[in-house]
C-alpha positions as CSV (number, residue, x, y, z in Angstrom):
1,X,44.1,82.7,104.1
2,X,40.5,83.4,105.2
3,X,41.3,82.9,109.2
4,X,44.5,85.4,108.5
5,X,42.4,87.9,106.8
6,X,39.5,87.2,109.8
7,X,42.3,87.9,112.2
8,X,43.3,91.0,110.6
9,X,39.8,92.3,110.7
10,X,39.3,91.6,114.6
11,X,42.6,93.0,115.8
12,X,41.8,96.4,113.4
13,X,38.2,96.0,114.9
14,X,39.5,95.9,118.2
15,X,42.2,98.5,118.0
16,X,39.1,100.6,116.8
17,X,37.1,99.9,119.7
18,X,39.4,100.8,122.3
19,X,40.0,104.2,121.0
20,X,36.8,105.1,120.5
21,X,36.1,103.7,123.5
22,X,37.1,106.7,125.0
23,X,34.5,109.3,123.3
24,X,31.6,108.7,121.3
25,X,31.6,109.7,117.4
26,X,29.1,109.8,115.2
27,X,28.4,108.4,111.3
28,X,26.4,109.7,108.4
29,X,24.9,106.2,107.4
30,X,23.7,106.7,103.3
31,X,23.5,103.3,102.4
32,X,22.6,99.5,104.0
33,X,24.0,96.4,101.6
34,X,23.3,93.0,102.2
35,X,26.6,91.4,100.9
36,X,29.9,92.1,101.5
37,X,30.9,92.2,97.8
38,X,27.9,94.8,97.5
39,X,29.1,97.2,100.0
40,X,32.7,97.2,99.0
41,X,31.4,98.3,95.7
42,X,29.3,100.6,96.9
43,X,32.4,102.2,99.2
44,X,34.1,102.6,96.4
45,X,31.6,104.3,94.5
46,X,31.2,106.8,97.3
47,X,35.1,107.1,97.5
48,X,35.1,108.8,94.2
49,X,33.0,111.6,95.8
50,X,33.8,111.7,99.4
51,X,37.5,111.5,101.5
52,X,35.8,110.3,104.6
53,X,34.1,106.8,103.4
54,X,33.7,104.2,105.8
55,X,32.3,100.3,106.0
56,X,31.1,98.8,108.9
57,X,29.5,94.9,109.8
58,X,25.5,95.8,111.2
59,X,25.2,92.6,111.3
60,X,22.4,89.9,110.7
61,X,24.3,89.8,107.1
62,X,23.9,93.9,106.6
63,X,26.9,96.1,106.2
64,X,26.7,99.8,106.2
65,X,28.2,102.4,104.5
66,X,28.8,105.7,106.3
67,X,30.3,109.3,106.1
68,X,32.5,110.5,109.5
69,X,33.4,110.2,111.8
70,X,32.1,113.4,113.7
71,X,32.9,114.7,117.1
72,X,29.4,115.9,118.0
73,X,25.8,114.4,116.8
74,X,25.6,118.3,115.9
75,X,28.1,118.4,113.3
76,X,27.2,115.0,111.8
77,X,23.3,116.5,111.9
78,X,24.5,119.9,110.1
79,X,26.7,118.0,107.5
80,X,23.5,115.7,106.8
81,X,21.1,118.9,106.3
82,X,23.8,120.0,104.0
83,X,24.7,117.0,101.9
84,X,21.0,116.2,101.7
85,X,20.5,119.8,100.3
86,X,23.0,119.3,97.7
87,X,21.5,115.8,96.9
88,X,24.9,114.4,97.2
89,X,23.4,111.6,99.4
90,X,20.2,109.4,99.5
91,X,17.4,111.4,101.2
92,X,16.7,108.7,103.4
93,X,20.4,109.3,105.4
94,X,20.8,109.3,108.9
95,X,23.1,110.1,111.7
96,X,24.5,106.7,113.8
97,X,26.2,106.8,116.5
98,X,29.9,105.0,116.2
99,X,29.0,102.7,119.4
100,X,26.5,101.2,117.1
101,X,29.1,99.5,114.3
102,X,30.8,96.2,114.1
103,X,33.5,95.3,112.4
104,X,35.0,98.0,109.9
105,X,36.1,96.7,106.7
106,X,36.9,99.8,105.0
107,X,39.3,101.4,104.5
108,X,41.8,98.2,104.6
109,X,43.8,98.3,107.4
110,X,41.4,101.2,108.5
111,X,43.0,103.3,111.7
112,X,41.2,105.4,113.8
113,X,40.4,108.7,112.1
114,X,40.0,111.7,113.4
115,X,36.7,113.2,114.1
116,X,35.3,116.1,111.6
117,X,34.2,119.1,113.3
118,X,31.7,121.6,112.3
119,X,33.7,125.2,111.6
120,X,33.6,128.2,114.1
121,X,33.9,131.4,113.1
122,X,37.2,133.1,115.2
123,X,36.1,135.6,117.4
124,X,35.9,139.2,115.5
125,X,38.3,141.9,116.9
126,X,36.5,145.5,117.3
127,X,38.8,147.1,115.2
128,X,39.1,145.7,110.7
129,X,41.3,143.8,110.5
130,X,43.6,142.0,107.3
131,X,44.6,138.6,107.3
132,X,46.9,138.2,103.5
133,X,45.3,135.6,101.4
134,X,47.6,132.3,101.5
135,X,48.4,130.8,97.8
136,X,48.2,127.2,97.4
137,X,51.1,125.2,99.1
138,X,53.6,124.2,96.0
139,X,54.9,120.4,96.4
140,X,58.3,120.1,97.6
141,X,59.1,116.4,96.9
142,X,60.7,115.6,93.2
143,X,59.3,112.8,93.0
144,X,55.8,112.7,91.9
145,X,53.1,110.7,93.5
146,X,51.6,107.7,92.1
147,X,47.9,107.6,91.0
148,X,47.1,105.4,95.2
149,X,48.8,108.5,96.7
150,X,47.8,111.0,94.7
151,X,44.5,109.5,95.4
152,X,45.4,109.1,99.1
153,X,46.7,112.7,99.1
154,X,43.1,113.9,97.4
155,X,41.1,112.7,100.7
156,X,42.3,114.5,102.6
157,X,41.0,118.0,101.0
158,X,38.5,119.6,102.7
159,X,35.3,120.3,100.4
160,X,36.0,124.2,100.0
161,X,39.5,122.7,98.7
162,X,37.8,120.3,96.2
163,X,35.3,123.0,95.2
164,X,38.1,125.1,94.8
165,X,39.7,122.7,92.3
166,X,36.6,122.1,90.3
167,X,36.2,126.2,89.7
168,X,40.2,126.5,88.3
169,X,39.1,123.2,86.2
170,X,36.3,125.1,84.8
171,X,38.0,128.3,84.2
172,X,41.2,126.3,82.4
173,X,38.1,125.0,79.9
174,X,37.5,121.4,80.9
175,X,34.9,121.3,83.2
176,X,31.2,122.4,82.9
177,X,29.0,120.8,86.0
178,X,28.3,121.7,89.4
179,X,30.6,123.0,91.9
180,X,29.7,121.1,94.3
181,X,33.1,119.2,95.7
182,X,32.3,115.9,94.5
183,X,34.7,114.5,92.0
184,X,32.5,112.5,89.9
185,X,32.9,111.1,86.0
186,X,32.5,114.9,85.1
187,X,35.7,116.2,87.2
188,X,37.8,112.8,86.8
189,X,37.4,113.9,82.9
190,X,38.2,117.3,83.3
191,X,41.4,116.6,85.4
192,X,42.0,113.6,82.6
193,X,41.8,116.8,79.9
194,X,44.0,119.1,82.1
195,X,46.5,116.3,82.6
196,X,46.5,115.7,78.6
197,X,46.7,119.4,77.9
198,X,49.8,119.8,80.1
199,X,51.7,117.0,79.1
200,X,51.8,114.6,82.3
201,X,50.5,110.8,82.0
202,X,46.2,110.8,81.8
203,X,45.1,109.2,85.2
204,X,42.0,111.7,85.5
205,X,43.5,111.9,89.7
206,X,45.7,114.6,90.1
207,X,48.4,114.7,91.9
208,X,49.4,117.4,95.1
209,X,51.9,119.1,92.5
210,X,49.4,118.8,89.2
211,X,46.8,120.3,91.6
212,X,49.2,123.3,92.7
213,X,50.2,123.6,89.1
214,X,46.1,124.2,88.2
215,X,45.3,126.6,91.0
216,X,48.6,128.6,89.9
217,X,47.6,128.5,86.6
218,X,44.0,129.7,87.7
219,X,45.5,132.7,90.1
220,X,48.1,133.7,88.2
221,X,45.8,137.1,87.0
222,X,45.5,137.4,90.8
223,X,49.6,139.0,90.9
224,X,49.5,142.2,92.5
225,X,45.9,142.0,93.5
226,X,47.1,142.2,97.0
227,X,44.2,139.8,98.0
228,X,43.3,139.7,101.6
229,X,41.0,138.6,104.0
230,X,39.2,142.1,105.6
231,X,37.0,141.7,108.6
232,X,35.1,144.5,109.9
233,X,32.9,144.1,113.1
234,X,31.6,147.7,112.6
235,X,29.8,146.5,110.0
236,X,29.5,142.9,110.5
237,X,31.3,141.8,107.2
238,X,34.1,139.5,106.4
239,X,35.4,139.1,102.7
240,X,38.4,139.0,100.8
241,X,39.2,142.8,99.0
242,X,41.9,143.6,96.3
243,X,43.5,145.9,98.8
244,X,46.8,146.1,96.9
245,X,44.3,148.3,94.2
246,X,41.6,149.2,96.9
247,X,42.4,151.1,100.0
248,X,39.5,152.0,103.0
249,X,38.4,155.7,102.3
250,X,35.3,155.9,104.7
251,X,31.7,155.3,106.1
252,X,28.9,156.7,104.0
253,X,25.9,154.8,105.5
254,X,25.3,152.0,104.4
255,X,28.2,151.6,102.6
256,X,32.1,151.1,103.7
257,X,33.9,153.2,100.8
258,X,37.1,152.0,99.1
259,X,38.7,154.3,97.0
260,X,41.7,153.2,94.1
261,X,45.2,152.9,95.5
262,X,47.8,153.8,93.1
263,X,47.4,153.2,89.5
264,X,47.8,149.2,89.3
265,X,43.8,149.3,88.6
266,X,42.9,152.7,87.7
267,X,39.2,153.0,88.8
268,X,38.6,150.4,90.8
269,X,36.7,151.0,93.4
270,X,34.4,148.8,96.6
271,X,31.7,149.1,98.8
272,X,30.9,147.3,101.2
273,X,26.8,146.9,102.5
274,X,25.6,147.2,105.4
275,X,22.5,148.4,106.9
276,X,19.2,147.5,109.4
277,X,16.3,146.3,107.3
278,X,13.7,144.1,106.1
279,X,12.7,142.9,102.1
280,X,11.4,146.2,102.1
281,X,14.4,148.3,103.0
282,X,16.5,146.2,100.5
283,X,13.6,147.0,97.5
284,X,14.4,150.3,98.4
285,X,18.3,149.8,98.0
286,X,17.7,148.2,94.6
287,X,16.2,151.2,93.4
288,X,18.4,153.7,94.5
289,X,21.7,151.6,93.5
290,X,20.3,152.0,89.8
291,X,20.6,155.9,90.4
292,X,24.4,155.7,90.9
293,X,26.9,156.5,88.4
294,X,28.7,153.6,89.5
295,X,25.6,151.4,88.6
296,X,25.4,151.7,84.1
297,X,22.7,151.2,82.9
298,X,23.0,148.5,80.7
299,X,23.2,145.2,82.4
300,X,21.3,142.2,84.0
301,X,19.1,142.7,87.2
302,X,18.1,139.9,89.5
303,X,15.3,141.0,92.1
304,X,14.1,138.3,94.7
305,X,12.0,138.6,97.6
306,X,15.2,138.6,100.1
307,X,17.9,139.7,97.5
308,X,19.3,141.4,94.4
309,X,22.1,141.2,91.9
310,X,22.8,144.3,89.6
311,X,25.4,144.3,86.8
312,X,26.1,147.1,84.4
313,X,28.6,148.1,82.1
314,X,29.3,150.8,79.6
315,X,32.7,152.2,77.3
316,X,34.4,153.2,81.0
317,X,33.1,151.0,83.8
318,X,31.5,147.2,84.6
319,X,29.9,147.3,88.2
320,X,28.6,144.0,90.1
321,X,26.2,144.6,93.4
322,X,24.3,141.6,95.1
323,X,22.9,142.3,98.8
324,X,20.5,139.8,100.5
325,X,18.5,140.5,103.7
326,X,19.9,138.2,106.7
327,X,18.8,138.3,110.3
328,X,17.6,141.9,110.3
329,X,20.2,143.3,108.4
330,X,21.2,143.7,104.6
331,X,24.7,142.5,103.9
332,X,26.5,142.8,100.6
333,X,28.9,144.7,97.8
334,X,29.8,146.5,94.8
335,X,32.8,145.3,93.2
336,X,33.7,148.5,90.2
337,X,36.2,147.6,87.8
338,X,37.1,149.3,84.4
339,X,36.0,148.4,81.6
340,X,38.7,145.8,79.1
341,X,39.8,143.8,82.5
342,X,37.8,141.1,82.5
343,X,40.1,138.9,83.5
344,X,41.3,140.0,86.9
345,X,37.8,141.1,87.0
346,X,35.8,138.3,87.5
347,X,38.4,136.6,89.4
348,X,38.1,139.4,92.4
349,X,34.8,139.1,91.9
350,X,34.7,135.1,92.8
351,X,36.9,135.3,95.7
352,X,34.6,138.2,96.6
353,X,31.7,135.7,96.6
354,X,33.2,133.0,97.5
355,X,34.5,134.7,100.9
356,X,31.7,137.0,101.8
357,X,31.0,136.0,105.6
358,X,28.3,137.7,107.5
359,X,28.8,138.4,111.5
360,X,26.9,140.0,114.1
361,X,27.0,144.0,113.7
362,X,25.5,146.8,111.1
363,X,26.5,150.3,110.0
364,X,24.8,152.8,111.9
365,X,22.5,154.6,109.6
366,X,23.7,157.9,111.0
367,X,27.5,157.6,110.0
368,X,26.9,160.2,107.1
369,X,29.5,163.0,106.6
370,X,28.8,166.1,105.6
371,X,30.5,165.9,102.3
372,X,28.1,162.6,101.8
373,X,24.6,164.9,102.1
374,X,24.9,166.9,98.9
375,X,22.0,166.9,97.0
376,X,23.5,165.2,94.1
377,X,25.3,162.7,96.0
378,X,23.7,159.3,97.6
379,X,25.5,158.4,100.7
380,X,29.0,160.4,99.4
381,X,28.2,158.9,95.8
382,X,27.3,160.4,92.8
383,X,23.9,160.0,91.0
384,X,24.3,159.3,87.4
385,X,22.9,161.9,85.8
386,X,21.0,162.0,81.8
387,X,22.8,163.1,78.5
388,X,19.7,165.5,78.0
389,X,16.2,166.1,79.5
390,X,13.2,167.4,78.4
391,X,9.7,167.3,78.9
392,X,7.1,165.2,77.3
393,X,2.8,164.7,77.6
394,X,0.7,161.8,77.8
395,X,-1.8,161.1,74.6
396,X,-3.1,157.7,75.2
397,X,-4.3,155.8,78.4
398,X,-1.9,153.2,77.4
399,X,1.1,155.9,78.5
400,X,2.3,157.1,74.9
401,X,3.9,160.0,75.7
402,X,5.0,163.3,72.7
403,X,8.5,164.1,73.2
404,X,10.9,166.6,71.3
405,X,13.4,164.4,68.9
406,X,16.1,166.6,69.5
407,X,16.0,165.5,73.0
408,X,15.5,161.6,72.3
409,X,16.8,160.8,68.9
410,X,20.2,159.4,69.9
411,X,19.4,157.6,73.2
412,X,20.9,154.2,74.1
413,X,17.7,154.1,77.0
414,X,15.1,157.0,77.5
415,X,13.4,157.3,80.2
416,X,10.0,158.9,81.7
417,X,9.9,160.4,85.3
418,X,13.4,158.4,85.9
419,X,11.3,155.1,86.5
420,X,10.0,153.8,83.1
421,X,12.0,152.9,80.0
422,X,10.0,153.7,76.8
423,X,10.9,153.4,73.4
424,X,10.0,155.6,70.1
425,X,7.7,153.8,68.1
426,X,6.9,156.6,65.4
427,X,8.7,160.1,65.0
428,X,8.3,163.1,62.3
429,X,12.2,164.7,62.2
430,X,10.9,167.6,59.9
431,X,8.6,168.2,62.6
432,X,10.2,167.6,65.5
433,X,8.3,165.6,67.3
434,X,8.7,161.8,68.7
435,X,6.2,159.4,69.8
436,X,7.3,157.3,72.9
437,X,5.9,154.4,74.0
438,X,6.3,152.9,77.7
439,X,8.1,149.8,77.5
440,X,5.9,148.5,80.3
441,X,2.5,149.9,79.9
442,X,1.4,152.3,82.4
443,X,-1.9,154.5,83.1
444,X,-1.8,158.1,83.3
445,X,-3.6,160.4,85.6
446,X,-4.8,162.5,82.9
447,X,-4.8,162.3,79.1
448,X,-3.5,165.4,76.5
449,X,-6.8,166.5,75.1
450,X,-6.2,168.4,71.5
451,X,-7.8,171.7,70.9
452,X,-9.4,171.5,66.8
453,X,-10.3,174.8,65.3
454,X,-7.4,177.9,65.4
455,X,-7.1,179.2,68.8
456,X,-7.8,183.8,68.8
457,X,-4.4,185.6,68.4
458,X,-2.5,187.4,71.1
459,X,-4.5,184.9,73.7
460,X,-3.1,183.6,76.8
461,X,-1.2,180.4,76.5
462,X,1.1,178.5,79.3
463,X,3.7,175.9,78.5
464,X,4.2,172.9,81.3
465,X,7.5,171.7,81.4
466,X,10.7,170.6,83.5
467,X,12.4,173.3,82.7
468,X,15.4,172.5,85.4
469,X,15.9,169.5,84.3
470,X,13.9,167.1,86.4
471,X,15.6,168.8,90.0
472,X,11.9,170.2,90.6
473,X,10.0,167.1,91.3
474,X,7.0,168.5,89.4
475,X,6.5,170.6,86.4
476,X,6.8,174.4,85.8
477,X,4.5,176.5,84.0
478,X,5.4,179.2,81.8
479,X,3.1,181.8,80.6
480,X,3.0,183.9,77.6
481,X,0.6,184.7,74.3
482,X,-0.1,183.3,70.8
483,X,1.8,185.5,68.5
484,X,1.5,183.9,65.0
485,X,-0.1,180.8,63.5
486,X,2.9,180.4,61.1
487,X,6.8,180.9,61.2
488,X,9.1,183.8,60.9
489,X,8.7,182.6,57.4
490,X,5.5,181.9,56.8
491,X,5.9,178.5,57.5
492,X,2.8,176.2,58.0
493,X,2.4,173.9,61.3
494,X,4.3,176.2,63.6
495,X,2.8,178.3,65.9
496,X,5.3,181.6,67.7
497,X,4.7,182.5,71.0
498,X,6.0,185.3,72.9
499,X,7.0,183.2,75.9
500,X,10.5,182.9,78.0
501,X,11.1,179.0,77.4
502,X,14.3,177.0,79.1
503,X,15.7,173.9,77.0
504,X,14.5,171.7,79.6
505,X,11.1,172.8,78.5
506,X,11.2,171.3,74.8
507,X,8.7,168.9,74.3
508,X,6.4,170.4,76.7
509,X,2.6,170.7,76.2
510,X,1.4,174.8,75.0
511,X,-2.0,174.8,77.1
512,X,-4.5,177.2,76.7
513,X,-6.6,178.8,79.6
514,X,-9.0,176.0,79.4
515,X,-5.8,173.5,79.5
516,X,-6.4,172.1,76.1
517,X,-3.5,171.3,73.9
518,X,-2.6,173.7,71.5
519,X,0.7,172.1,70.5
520,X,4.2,170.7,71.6
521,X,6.8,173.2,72.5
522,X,10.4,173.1,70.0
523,X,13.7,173.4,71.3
524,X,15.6,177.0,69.9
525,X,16.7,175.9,66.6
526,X,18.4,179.6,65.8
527,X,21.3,179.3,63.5
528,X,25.0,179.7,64.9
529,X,24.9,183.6,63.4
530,X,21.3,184.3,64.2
531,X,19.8,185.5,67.6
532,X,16.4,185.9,68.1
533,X,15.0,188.3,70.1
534,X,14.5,187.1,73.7
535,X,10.9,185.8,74.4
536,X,10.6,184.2,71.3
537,X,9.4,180.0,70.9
538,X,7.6,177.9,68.2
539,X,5.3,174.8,68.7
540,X,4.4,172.0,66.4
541,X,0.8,172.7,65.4
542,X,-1.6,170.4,67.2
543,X,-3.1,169.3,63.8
544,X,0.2,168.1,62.3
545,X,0.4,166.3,65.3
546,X,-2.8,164.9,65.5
547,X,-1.8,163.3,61.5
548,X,1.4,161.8,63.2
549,X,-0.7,159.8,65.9
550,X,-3.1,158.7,63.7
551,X,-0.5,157.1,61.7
552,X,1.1,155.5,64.5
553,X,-2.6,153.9,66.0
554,X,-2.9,156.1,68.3
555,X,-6.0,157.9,68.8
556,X,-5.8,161.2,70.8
557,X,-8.7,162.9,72.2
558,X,-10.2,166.3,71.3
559,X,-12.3,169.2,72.3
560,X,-13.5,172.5,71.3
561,X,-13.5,175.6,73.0
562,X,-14.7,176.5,76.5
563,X,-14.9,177.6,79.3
564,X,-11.6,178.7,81.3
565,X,-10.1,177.1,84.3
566,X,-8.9,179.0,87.5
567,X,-4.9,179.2,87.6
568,X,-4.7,176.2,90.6
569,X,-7.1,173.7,88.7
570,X,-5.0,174.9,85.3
571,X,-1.6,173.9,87.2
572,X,-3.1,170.7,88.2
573,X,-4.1,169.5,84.8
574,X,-0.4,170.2,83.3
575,X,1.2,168.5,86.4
576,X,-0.8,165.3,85.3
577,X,-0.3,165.0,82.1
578,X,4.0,165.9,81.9
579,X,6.6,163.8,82.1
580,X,10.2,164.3,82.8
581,X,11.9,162.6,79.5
582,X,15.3,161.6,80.2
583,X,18.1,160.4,77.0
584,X,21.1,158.3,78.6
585,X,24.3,157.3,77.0
């Protein structure tokens, strides 16, 4: 028996040798044994993770077990980075050449396979083009396979195949490790738990149709999604787009603008990334995405040195950008989606990913229509705009800031100058007046310093504010004079002043000619059948607000009267201690 089963080995052995006699191939070697018994185990250890395991004599009583065979020392060098990257493999791995190996002794009754090359990218035509997505080939034959050729049939996926597998066993519930391709003890027990749900015998291998049955299953929400691959060389992208809901609308640089098709997805919309630039250029990008109306506010952001992931969703919308900076260029997309959809949503989204193929060519950063210049637009797209605005002042050197509650008090996010979140951390209703407080801290220019004592009637006052609404890029002033220490009324911490306010100006500092405070500026609070004379405002009294500070720690500074400042240096001091406030939905 042991002469037939030697003979067996030479004639495979030889048979081997004269075929690859006539090229060289090459091995990924990942482990030495020094028994035959050893190896074989360790083969079949390896099997469950790999499609392409071989055994081979070394000789001097070694075997070898080894990954290939590859057509080019190249590819098996590129699969080894990769695989050693992954730690699917022993970092001590190494390319062999074939030339090198004995005897092979696995797989029995091994034939000569054929050599794995390393994937090239087909050449890109100069025009986008669409290449339909293909679904996963059905099985044909009745009968089904048993678990050796289902296990026979499982080799010979490729690993975005076996990846592929793991992410519709993870969606269906039953797996919960790495996608990485190698079916382990975590994805035989997942397939074990997908067999067992669906009524088939438990072998934890499935078979060609139980794997077509899965990825059905998992791209079913996929129907009418119209997924294709899209390759553009104008802007060097390849991915796979929704284009039965998305149709190509046009170039706002540096995005590639899809606009809904139809009603199957109402609101969906892409963009595609692509523009010349460096870490720097893509910080840049990050902060102007968050501007968009197409970019919510309320989500998770990712910033790394050389790439970004924003997510935001509100009642109408959910929006998903990532863009990374690769050889000189940033490359990426938006995927928007409405909101309830989650479903079809996220599984765009990871053929999206799982696609996205960068090639040589960028966007020029001059292909701007006209329509795309507006001033409220960003490359053809809108910038999301506040629910209100209104002016504030800084008080501390921490960056506590008075605003008007009318303007802030139903704000899911507020906002100062459009760059820092803040939060109110003590307010007065009655009074009208809200204390903010940055949520990351940040130092002022200038500090609000408090005039104490009561100012001379019918002086000059001026009140800093935004009063367009944050479209002048610094604050306005306003002047007019101190008509009243009280109310209409008679009522105490009000001051009226006969001054032409805007409602962007609520919340604004009333400075007097030697810029100290003298209070904070009320929105018009006229009743529905009352109309005051135009001209007329009323402040919160600087001494109320002075109580209100104290009683939220903060200590405010304060002067007495002096000496006047020229209009320019006047102007200066208000520009550096206002603040745009901003309430969002």
């Amino acid at each position: 028996m042991m002469r037939t089963l030697f003979a067996v080995f030479v004639m495979v052995w030889m048979t081997t040798q004269s075929v690859f006699a006539q090229q060289e191939f090459f091995y990924i070697q990942v482990e030495a044994r020094t028994s035959l018994t050893a190896a074989q185990q360790s083969v079949r250890d390896y099997t469950s993770d790999f499609s392409d395991v071989n055994g081979f004599a070394l000789g001097g009583g070694w075997y070898g077990v080894a990954l290939g065979p590859f057509a080019s020392r190249d590819d098996a060098d590129e699969e080894l980075r990769r695989l050693r990257a992954a730690r699917r493999i022993p970092s001590d791995s190494y390319v062999e050449s074939g030339a090198q190996y004995g005897q092979q002794f696995w797989p029995i009754g091994a034939q000569p396979r054929q050599p794995v090359t390393a994937a090239r990218p087909d050449p890109v035509p100069e025009t986008p083009t669409v290449t339909a997505a293909q679904p996963a080939p059905v099985a044909q034959d009745e009968r089904e396979e048993t678990q050796r050729e289902a296990l026979a049939s499982e080799r010979d996926l490729n690993a975005a195949e076996r990846e592929e597998l793991q992410i519709a066993l993870r969606w269906a519930g039953f797996y919960n490790a790495a996608i990485d391709g190698a079916f382990g003890r975590g994805t035989r027990n997942a397939m074990a738990g997908w067999q067992r749900e669906n009524g088939v015998d438990v072998t934890g291998v499935l078979t060609t149709r139980q794997r077509a049955a899965l990825l059905q299953q998992y791209y079913a929400p996929l129907d009418g999604m119209g997924m294709a691959q899209y390759a553009d060389p104008r802007i060097g992208i390849t991915v796979e787009l929704p284009l039965g809901v998305v149709s190509f609308d046009r170039y706002e640089a540096p995005f590639a603008l899809f606009k809904p098709l139809g009603d199957a997805v109402p609101g969906a919309r892409v963009l595609l990334i692509s523009q010349p630039g460096d870490n720097q250029t893509l910080g840049g990008l990050y902060e102007i995405m968050q501007t968009l109306e197409i970019v919510p506010v309320d989500g998770e952001r990712q910033r790394r040195r050389d790439s970004f992931v924003l997510t935001g969703a509100n009642a109408r919308i959910v929006s998903h950008t990532e863009a990374s900076v690769r050889n000189g260029a940033i490359k990426g997309f938006t995927l928007v989606w409405p909101a309830g959809d989650e479903e079809r949503r996220t599984r765009v989204l990871e053929r999206m990913q799982a696609s996205l193929t960068v090639t040589d060519g960028v966007l020029d950063p001059a292909e701007v229509s006209d329509d795309g210049q507006q001033i409220d637009l960003v490359s053809g797209l809108k910038v999301r705009k506040p629910k209100l605005t209104g002016s504030g002042f800084f008080v501390d050197d921490g960056g506590a800031v008075l605003a008007s509650t009318d303007v802030v008090g139903a704000c899911s996010q507020i906002t100062l100058n459009n760059s820092y979140d803040a939060q109110i951390v003590a307010q007065d209703t009655d009074l009208g007046v809200a204390v903010l407080r940055p949520v990351t801290r940040l130092a002022p220019r200038a500090v609000a310093a408090f005039r104490t004592g009561s100012p001379r009637l019918q002086s000059e006052v001026a009140v800093a504010g935004f009063s367009f609404g944050g479209v002048l890029s610094a604050p306005s002033l306003t002047f007019g004079t101190l008509e009243d220490l009280r109310g209409l009324q008679g009522e105490p911490g009000l001051k009226r002043l006969a001054l032409s306010s805007l409602p962007g100006d609520a919340g604004g500092p009333v400075l007097d000619t030697e810029g100290s405070v003298l209070g904070m500026l009320l929105p018009d609070r006229s009743a529905a059948n009352r109309q005051l004379p135009e001209g007329v405002s009323f402040a919160a009294d600087s001494a109320d607000i002075l109580a209100l500070l104290a009683k939220a720690g903060i200590r405010a500074s304060e002067v007495q009267a002096g000496r006047s400042l020229p209009p320019e240096d006047l102007t200066t001091k208000a520009a550096e201690i206002t603040v745009l406030v901003s309430c969002w939905e």
